[in-house]
N, C-alpha and C positions, 0 to 999 in steps of 0.2 A: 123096325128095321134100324139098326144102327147105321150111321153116318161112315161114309165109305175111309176116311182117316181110324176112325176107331178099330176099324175090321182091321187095318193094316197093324195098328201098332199090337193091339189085340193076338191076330195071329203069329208076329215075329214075335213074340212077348213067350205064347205058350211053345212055341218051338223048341226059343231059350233054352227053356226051363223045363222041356222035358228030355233036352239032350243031355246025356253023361257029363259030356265035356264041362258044364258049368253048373254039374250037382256043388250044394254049401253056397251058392252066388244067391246074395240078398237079390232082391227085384224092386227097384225104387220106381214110381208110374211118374214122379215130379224129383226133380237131380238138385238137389241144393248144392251149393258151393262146398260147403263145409262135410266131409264123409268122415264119420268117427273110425278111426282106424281098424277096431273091432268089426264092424262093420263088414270092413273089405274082405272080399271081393263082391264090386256090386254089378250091376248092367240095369242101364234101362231103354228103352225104346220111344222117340218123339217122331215126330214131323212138326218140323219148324216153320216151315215154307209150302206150298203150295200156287199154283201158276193155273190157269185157266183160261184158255183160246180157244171163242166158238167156233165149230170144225162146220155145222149146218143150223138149220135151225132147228132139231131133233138133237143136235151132238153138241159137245165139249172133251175139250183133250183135258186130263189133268193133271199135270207133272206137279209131284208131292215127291219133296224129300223128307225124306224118311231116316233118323240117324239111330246106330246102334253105339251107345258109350259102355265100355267097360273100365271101371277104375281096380286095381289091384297095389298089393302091394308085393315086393319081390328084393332081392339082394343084386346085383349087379348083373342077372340075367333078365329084371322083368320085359326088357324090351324084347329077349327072343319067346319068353310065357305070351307075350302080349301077338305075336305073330302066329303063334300057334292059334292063340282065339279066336283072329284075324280070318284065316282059313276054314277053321267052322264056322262060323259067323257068316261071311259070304256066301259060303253051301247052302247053309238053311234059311237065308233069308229069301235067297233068288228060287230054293224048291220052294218055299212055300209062298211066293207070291207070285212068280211067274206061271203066269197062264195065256190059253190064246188071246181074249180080249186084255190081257192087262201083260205089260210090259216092267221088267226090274233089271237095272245093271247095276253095278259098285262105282258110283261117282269119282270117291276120295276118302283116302284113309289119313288121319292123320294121329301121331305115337308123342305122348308128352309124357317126359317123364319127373320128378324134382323128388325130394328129401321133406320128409316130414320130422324131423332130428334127429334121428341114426338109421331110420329105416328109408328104402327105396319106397318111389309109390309110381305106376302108370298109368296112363288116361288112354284111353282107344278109342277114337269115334272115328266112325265107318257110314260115309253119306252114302245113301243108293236113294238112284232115280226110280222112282213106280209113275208111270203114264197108263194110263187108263179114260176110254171113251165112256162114260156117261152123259143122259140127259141131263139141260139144264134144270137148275131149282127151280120149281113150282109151289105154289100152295094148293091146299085140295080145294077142291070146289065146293062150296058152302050151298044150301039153298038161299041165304039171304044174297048171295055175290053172284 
């Protein structure tokens, strides 16, 4: 069973990339500083953070953020291209991870844009909160333990 973070980034990942909106969008799993121009447009999916407060002795809350970056490049509209993204990007993050037990909102977006020598370039990262009750970690029971 995979680890409840991977499922998350995992299913916003294949959402992505099977919506229209960001058909040709490379899919980086690890974002380096440096994006070859060619490249663009990319998006990838982390959780940076995670918080954990035991609710019982059976339970844990576990508020993970979760961020989606997209970088593109564009001519002096990329910031309204980058708002368009914005708008899919919120839809299908909260359909596909909002359920009864698990909770998702849009934290915080924030639009960076600068010049890579004549051309426009934007950055999109979109935090959303996922809370979700889980038991805490166990190890399995061995017969020697």
């Amino acid at each position: 069973m995979a680890h409840f973070r991977t499922e998350c980034r995992t299913a916003v990942r294949d959402a992505l990339q099977a919506h229209a909106h960001f058909a040709g969008c490379t899919v980086l799993r690890v974002w380096s500083g440096a994006i070859d121009h060619d490249t663009l447009p990319v998006f990838g999916v982390l959780t940076p953070q995670d918080r954990c407060e035991q609710d019982s002795m059976t339970s844990t809350a576990r508020r993970t953020l979760l961020q989606v970056a997209l970088r593109r490049a564009g001519a002096d509209e990329v910031e309204d291209v980058l708002d368009q993204d914005s708008e899919v990007i919120e839809a299908l993050v909260i359909a596909t991870l909002r359920r009864p037990d698990r909770a998702c909102f849009l934290d915080e977006t924030t639009v960076v844009t600068n010049t890579d020598g004549m051309r426009n370039v934007g950055t999109l990262v979109m935090s959303f909160r996922v809370t979700q009750w889980l038991p805490p970690a166990t190890l399995p029971i061995t017969p020697e333990g």
